[in-house]
N, C-alpha and C positions, 0 to 999 in steps of 0.2 A: 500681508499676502505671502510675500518671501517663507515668513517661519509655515504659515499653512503647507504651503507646497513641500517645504522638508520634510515635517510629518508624515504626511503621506506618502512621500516615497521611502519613507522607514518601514511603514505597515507594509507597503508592498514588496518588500525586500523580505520582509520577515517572513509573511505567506509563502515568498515561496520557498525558503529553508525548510518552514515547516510542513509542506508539500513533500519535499523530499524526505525529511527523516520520518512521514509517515509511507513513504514507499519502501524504507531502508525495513520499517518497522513489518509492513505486510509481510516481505519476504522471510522474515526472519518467521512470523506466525506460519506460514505456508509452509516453511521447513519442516516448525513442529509436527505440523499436523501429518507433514507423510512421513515422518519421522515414528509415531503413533501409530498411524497406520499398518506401517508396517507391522507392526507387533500385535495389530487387534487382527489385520485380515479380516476385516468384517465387509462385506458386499457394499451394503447401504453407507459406510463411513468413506469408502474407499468412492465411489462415487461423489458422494460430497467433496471430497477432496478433490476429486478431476472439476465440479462444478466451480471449485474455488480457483483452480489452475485457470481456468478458460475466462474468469471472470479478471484477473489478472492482466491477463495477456489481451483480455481485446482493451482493458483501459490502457495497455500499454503500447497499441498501435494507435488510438486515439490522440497519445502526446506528440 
């Protein structure tokens, strides 16, 4: 029983590292892309990108 329960709180520890370095990871994607942006100035890309911003930010009032 003991080892089961150790286990388990491994995997849950590790989720949630890996939770965070895919937040660390989004950000860094969101940079590129206004980063990009910038330099296409394209209407529909530049859009997208606000669609990505807001998608961000409401998962990040959720935590």
């Amino acid at each position: 029983m003991s080892k089961n329960r150790r286990t388990k709180q491994k995997n849950t520890t590790h989720m949630m590292c890996f939770k965070k370095k895919n937040k660390k990871l989004l950000f860094k994607i969101t940079g590129g892309i206004e980063k990009s942006f910038l330099r296409l100035k394209s209407r529909r890309n530049y859009h997208y990108g606000e669609r990505v911003k807001r998608k961000i930010s409401s998962q990040k009032s959720t935590h």
